[in-house]
C-alpha positions as CSV (number, residue, x, y, z in Angstrom):
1,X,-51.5,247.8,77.8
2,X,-53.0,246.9,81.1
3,X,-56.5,244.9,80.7
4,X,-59.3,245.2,83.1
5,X,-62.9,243.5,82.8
6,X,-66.2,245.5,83.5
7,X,-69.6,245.0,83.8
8,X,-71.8,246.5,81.2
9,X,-73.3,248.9,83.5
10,X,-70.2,250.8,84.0
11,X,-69.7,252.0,80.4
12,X,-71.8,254.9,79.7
13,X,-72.3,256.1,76.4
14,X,-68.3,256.7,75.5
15,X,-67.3,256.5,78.8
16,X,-66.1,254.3,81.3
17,X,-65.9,254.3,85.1
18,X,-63.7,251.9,87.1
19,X,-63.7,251.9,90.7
20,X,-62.7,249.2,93.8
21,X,-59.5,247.3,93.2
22,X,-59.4,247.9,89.5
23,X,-59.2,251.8,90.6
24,X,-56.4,251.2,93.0
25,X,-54.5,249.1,90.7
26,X,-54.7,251.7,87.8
27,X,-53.4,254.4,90.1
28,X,-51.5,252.6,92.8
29,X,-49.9,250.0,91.6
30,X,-49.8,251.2,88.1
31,X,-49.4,254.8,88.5
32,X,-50.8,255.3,86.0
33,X,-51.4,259.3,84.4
34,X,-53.8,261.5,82.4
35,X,-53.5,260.4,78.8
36,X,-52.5,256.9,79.4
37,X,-54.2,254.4,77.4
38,X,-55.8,251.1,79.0
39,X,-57.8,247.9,77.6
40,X,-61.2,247.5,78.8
41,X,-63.1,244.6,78.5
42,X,-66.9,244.6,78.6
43,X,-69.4,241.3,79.4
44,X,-70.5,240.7,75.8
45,X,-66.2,240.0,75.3
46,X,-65.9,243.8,73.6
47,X,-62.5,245.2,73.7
48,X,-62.2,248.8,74.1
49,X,-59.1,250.7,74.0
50,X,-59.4,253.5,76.8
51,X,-57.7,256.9,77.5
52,X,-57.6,257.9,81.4
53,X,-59.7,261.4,81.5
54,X,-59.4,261.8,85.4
55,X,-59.5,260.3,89.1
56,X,-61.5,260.8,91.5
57,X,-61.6,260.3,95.2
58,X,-62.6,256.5,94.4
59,X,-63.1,255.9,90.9
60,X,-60.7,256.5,87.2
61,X,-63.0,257.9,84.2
62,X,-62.2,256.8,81.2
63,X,-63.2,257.9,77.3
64,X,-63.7,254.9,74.5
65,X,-60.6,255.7,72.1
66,X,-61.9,252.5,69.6
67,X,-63.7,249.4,70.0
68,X,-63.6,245.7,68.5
69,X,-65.0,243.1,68.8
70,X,-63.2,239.4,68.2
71,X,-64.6,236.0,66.9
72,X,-61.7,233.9,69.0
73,X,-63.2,230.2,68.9
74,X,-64.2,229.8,72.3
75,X,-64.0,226.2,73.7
76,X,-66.2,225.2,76.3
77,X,-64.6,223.0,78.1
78,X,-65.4,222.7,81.5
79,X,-63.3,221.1,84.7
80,X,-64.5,219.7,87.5
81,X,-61.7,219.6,89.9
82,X,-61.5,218.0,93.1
83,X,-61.4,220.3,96.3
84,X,-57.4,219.9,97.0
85,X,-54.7,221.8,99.4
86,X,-55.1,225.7,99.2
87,X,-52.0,226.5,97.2
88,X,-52.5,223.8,94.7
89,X,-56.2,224.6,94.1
90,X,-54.8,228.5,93.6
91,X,-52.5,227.1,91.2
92,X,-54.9,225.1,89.1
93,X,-57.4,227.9,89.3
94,X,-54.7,230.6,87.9
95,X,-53.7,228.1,84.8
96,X,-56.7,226.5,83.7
97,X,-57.7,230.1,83.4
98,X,-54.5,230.7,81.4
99,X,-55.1,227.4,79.3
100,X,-59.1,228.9,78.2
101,X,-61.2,227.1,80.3
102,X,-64.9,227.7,80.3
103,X,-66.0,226.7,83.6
104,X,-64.6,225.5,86.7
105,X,-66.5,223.5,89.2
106,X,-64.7,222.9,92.4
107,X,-66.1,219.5,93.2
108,X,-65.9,217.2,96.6
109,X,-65.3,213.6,96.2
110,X,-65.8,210.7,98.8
111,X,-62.1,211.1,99.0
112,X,-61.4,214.7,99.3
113,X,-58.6,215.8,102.4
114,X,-60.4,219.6,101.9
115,X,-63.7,220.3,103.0
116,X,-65.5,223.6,102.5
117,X,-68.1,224.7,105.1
118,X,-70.9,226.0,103.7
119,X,-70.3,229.4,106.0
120,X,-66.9,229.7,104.1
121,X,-68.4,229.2,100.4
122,X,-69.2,232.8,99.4
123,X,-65.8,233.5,101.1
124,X,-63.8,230.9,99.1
125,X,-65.6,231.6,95.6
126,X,-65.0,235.8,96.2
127,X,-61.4,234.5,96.7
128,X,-61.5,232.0,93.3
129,X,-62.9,234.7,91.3
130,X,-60.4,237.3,92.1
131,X,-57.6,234.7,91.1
132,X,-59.5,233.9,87.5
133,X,-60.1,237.3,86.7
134,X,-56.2,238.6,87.4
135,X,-55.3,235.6,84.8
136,X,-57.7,236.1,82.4
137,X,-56.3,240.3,82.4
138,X,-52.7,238.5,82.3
139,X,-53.2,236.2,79.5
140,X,-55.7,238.6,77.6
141,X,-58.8,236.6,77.7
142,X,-61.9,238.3,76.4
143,X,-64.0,236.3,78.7
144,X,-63.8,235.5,82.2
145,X,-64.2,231.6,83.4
146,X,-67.5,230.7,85.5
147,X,-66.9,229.2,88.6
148,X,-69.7,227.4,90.0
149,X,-70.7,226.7,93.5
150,X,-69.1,223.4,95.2
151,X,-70.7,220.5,93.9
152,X,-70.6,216.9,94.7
153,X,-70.6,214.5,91.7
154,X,-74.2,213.8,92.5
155,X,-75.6,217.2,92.0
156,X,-73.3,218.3,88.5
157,X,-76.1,218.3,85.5
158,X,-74.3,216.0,83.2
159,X,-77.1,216.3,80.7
160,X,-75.9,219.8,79.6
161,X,-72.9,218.1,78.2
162,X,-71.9,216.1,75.0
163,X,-69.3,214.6,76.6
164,X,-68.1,213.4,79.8
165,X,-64.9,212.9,80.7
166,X,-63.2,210.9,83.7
167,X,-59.2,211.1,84.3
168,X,-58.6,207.8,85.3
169,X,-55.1,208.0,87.3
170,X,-54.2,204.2,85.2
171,X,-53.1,203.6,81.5
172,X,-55.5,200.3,81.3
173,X,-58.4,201.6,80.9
174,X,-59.8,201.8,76.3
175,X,-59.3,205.2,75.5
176,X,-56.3,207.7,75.7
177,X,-57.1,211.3,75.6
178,X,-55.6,212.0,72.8
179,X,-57.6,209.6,70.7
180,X,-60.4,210.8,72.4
181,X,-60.1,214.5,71.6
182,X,-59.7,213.6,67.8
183,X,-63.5,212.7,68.1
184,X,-64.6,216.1,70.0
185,X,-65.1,219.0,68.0
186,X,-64.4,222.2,69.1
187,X,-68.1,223.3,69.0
188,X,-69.1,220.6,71.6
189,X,-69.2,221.3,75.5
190,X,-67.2,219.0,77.6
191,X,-67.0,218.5,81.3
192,X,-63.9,216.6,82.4
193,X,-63.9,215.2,86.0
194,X,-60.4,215.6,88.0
195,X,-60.5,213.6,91.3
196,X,-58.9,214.1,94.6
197,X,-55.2,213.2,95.8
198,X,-56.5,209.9,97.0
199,X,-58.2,209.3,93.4
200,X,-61.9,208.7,92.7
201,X,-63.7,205.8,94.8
202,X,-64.8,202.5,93.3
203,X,-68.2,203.8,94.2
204,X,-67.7,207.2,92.2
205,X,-66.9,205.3,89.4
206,X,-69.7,203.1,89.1
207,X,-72.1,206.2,89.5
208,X,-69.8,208.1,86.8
209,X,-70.7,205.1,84.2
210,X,-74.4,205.3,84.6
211,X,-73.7,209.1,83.6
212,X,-72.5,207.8,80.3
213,X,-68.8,209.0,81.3
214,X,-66.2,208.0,79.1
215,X,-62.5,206.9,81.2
216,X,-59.5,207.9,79.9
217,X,-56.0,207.8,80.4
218,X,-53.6,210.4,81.0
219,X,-50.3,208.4,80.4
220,X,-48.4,206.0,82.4
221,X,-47.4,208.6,84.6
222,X,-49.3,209.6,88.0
223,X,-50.1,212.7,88.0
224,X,-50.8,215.2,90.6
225,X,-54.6,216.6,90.7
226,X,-53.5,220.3,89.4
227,X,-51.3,218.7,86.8
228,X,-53.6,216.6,86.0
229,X,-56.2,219.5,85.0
230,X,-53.3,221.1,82.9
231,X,-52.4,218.2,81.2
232,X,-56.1,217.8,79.8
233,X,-56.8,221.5,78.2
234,X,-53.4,221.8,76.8
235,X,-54.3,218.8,75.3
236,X,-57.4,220.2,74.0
237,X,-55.8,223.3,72.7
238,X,-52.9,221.8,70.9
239,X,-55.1,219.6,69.1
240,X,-57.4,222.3,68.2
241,X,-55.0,224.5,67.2
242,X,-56.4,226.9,69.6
């Protein structure tokens, strides 16, 4: 069955309204009819299974067939990726969402090609939700991934974390990433800094210690900054079993 998220304030009693692109998707693109059942899923990560009552002129009506709600370990991991080319970004955005990320920051770096006006940001972020949310309905999330405002590393809270993480783009530095996920449990938030195509700046790096951030390596291989962002939660959910 198709999945579609809602917010809370669209389920009324046993019944459910969808309207804006969800609508046109159900009945468009769809096509779907009267009688056919859909999965709904509310803020609080309820799943409903939905039969379609009607459509109207903007809007599907829907009546709560059954309900559940699941205890799926939810990791929060969160990635703060560097601000890179428009179709790579879209890529990392669709499969971090895919791999269960918590949160996504889109971050700018000394070293950053792409720059985001500030005129653009509510643009770009309408645009990065839209992506997050059509994963999370493919890959059957029960909860769609925050994304935050663009930050630069100076204004992320790092405090909120119990571990920072910095992809270093060499294998010399103490720690690999799989050693250092055996010492994470999957209880404890994590941010994990991804930096730009041109790699973090000597600069960054000295401001990412006083943080308390921990450098680890990725492999001898240089990866690109999408891959890169992969790489990490796969690693994450293979060792948790996730």
């Amino acid at each position: 069955m198709q999945r579609y998220f809602v917010k809370n304030e669209s389920i009324i009693e046993m019944n459910i309204r969808i309207s804006g692109s969800d609508f046109h998707h159900i009945k468009n693109v769809m096509r779907c009819s009267l009688g056919d059942l859909i999965e709904v899923v509310d803020e609080f990560g309820v799943l409903y299974t939905c039969e379609i009552l009607g459509f109207k002129k903007d809007q599907a009506d829907l009546v709560i067939i059954s309900q559940q709600s699941q205890s799926r370990i939810r990791p929060k991991i969160t990635i703060a990726q560097a601000l890179i080319k428009k179709d790579r970004f879209e890529l990392f955005l669709e499969k971090a969402t895919e791999l269960n990320v918590y949160e996504i920051i889109p971050t700018s770096f000394q070293r950053s090609i792409v720059k985001i006006d500030s005129s653009d940001e509510s643009k770009k972020i309408s645009r990065y939700e839209s992506i997050v949310k059509e994963a999370s309905e493919q890959s059957e999330r029960l909860f769609l991934p925050l994304i935050s405002c663009v930050k630069s590393l100076k204004t992320i809270k790092y405090q909120q974390y119990d571990h920072v993480l910095v992809c270093f783009e060499r294998e010399d530095v103490s720690h690999h990433l799989k050693d250092v996920i055996k010492e994470i449990s999957v209880n404890d938030s994590v941010l994990v800094l991804i930096g730009p195509e041109g790699g973090i700046s000597p600069e960054e790096l000295k401001f990412l210690q006083t943080k308390n951030a921990k450098f680890v390596s990725l492999g001898a291989q240089i990866l690109r900054s999408e891959t890169a962002s992969m790489y990490v939660l796969s690693s994450f959910l293979c060792e948790w079993k996730i």
